[in-house]
Phi, psi and omega in degrees: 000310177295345200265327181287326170270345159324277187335333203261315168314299191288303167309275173359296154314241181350303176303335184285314187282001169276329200270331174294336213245328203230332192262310151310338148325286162315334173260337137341278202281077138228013173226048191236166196174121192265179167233122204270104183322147168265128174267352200254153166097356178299159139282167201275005192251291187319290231289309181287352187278347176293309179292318162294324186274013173235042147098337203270207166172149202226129182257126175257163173200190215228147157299150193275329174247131204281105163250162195307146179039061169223136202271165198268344173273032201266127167269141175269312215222175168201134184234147256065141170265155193270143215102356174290109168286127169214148180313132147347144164072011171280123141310128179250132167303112178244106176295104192257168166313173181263141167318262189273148170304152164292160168281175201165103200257116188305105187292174168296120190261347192274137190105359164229180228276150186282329205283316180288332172284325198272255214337295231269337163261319163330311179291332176260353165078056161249139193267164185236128202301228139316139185228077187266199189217109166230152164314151162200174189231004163244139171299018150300301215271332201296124190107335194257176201257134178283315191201191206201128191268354175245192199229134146314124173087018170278120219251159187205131197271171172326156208091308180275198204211147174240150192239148178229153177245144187235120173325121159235126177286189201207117177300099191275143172266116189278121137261131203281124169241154169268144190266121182304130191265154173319105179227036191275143193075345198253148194306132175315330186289297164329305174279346176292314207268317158319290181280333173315305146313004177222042168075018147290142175234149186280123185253252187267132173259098206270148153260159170209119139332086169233151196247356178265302164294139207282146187300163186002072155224120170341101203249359196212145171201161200204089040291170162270175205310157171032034161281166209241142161186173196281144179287164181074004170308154161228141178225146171299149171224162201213139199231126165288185201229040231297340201224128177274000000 
């Protein structure tokens, strides 16, 4: 009988002592709650000795997208967001930058808008380089990208930069021509005051010799009669003659 209550005594002992030390414990920390420190913009070694010494432990994992001038051991982001009540021993996220730039394969850009090119490296965070200007003369080409300093489908990484030569039209100037005037017959002095008037200027004055046409009248001109020409043409006369 003393030896079954020694046993009994002894579970007893043991059954007080499981529930002080391990099950009362548990029941304890389940109505216990920390504050999840801010953490971010830390580096990731500094950023979990933060996180341990309130209790916490910390995962890292990556942003899907890499972004510029951010060093990749950086925590960008952190879930729990900080201020956040949590059980002791909660795990925190810690969101760092992507390792490596992205790749980024170059589209044909020619025939589009310089505006349209920049929205179009903007997305991918490719800068967009020099930007020159040659002439052209069709009005399609004005505004538009000519050539391109990377090759369409050249993968290049975040960061880098593409230079474009871009179209500007050029006004071409139409000269308005005039139809040259009738001076054939008419007396050299009489066809010289004809073309002047009429936006013309006078050139070599040739003779020929005929025994049919009346003497020093204007029998050949040159451009010919209602030829289309530019003002300020000179035009030649060719004058008979009676006598050789």
């Amino acid at each position: 009988m003393i030896k079954k209550a020694l046993v009994g005594l002894v579970l007893l002992v043991v059954t007080y002592v499981v529930m002080d030390k391990f099950v009362m414990v548990s029941y304890t920390r389940q109505g216990e709650s920390v504050l999840v420190p801010d953490v971010q913009k830390m580096n990731y070694d500094d950023a979990l000795g933060v996180l341990r010494s309130a209790g916490l432990s910390g995962k890292k994992s990556y942003n899907v997208r890499y972004i510029r001038d951010i060093d990749s051991n950086t925590v960008i982001v952190q879930r729990p967001v900080p201020g956040s009540e949590v059980k002791p021993g909660r795990t925190v996220y810690l969101v760092l930058n992507k390792r490596e730039k992205p790749k980024f394969s170059v589209p044909d850009f020619y025939g589009r808008s310089l505006d349209e090119v920049r929205q179009v490296l903007e997305r991918f965070d490719i800068a967009l380089g020099d930007v020159q200007v040659q002439s052209v003369y069709d009005p399609a080409e004005d505004g538009k990208v000519l050539s391109q300093s990377v090759a369409p489908k050249t993968f290049i990484s975040s960061g880098s930069s593409v230079s474009v030569i871009v179209g500007k039209a050029e006004v071409i100037e139409t000269v308005r021509k005039i139809p040259v005037p009738d001076v054939l017959g008419m007396s050299l002095k009489q066809a010289r005051e004809i073309i002047v008037e009429n936006g013309f200027n006078t050139g070599n004055v040739s003779y020929e010799y005929s025994s049919l046409l009346v003497p020093y009248t204007v029998i050949n001109q040159k451009p010919a009669v209602n030829a289309l020409a530019e003002p300020g043409k000179v035009v030649d006369l060719t004058v008979v003659i009676d006598e050789e």
